[in-house]
C-alpha positions in Angstrom: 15.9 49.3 75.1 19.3 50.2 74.3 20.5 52.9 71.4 24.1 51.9 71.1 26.7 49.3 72.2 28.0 51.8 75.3 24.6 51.0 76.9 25.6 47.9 77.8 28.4 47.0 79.9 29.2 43.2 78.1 28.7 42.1 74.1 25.9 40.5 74.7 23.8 42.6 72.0 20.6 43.1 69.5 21.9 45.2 67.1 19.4 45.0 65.0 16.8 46.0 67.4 19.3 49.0 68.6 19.3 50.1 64.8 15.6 50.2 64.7 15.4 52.3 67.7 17.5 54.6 66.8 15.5 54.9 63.4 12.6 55.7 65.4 14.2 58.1 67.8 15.9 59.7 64.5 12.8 59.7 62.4 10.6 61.5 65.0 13.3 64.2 65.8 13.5 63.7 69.5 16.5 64.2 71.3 18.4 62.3 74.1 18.8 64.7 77.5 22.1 63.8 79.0 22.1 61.8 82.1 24.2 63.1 84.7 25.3 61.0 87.6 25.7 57.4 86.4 26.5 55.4 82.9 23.9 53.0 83.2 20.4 52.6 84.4 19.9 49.5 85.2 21.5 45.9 86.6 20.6 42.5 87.3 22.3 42.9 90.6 24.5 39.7 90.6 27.6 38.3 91.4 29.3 39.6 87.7 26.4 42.2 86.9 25.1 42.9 83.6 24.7 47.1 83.0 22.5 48.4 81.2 21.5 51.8 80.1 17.5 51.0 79.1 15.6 54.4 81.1 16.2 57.5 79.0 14.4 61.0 78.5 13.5 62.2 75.1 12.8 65.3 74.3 11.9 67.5 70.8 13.3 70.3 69.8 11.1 72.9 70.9 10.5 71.2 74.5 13.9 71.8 75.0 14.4 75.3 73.7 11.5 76.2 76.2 13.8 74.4 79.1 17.7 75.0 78.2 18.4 74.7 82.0 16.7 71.5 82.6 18.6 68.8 84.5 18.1 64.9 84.1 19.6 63.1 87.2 20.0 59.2 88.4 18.6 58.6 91.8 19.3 55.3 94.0 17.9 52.0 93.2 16.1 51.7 96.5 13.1 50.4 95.5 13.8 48.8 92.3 16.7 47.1 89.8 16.1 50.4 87.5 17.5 53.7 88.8 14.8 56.5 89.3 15.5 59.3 86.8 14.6 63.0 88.0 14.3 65.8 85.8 15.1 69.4 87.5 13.0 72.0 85.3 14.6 75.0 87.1 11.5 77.0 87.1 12.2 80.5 88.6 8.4 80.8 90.1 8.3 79.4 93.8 4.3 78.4 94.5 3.4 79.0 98.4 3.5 75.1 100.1 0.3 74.4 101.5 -0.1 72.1 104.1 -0.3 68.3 103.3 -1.7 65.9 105.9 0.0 62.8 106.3 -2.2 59.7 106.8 0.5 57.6 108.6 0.7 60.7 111.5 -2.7 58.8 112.9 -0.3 55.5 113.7 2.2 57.6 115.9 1.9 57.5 119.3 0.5 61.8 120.7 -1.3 62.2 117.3 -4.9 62.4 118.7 -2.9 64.8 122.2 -1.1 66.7 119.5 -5.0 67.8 117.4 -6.4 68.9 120.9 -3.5 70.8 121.9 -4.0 72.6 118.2 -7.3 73.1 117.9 -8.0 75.6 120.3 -9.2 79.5 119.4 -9.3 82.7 121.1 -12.9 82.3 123.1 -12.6 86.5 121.9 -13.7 85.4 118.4 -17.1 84.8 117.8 -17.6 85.0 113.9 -18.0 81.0 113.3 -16.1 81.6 110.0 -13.5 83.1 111.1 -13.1 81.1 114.1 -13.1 77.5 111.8 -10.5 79.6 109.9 -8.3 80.2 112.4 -8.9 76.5 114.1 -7.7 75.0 110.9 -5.1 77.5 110.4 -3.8 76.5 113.7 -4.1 73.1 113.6 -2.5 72.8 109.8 0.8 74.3 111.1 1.1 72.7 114.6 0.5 69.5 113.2 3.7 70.3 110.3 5.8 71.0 112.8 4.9 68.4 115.2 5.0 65.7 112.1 8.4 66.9 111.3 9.6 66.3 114.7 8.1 63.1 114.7 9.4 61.7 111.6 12.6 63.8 111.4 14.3 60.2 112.0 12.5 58.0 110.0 13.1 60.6 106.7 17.3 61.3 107.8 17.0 57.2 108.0 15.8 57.2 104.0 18.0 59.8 102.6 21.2 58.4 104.2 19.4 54.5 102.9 19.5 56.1 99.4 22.9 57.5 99.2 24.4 54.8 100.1 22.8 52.9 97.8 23.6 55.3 94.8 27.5 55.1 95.9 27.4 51.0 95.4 25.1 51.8 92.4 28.0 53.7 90.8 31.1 51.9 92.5 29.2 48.6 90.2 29.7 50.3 86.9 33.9 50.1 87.7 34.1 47.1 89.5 32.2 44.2 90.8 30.8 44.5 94.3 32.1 42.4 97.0 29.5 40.0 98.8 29.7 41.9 101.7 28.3 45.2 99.4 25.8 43.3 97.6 24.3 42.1 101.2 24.4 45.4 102.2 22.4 47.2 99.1 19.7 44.3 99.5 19.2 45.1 102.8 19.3 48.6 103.2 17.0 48.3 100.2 14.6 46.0 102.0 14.7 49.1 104.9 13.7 51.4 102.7 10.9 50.1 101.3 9.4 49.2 105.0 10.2 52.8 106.0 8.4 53.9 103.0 5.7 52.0 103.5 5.1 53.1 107.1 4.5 56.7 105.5 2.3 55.8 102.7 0.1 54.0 105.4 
């Protein structure tokens, strides 16, 4: 839903239904964050696009007295017509990462090599507690860093995927995309959605 006619990149407009949104946004006391990166948020990705600005964050007052560095930014449309919107709390406190094991490392080729090779303990240790502790221990990081190697490529392939995509994203809210641009969003669009899907499996 749009708030106001520079949401919208043609004429084409409800003004009556952007009046009673803004009553609403007004009469709760919310507050628009500023969205950095791109005008609009959305497109119906044709020939002579329509632009639209219908994904917003709202905020109240105190939310954002308790997060004045906060940052609201427009990701790629990779997987969708609407652009993801990411908001950057800036928090100060830096949680230690724990490991986090990836269902699709089962599919690659040296997974099943790679947990033997890791799970082995100094035959020293005889405590069965400490001895599963330091198997897992083991195992947890070998397996990061041998996941990483693994899918380096695959990951470089879906970060380069999505900034290209956000360049023709933006390059469509000051001119129309040539057919050779829009072939090339829809497909690298198409490749990141079956590189995504290869990790979520």
């Amino acid at each position: 839903m749009i708030m106001q006619a520079s949401d919208k990149s043609n004429t084409n407009l409800d003004r009556r239904m952007m009046h009673r949104f803004r009553q609403f946004v007004d009469g709760t006391g919310l507050k628009e964050l500023f969205l950095h990166g791109r005008k609009f948020t959305w497109s119906n990705e044709r020939e002579a696009p329509t632009l639209t600005k219908i994904d917003r964050a709202l905020v109240s007052v105190d939310w954002e007295m308790e997060h004045p560095d906060c940052l609201l930014q427009a990701l790629s449309t990779a997987s969708s017509d609407h652009c993801p919107l990411h908001l950057a709390l800036h928090e100060h406190l830096h949680p230690h990462r724990r490991f986090r094991f990836e269902l699709f490392w089962t599919k690659l080729e040296g997974f099943e090599d790679a947990v033997r090779e890791a799970w082995q303990c100094d035959p020293e240790i005889t405590d069965p507690f400490k001895r599963i502790d330091l198997l897992l221990r083991n195992t947890a990081r070998f397996l990061t860093a041998w996941g990483q190697k693994k899918t380096g490529n695959v990951k470089l392939l879906i970060v380069i995927a999505n900034w290209v995509i956000f360049q023709l994203d933006v390059a469509q809210e000051r001119r129309r995309l040539s057919e050779g641009e829009r072939w090339l969003r829809r497909t690298l669009k198409l490749t990141t959605l079956g590189l995504a899907s290869l990790k979520r499996t």
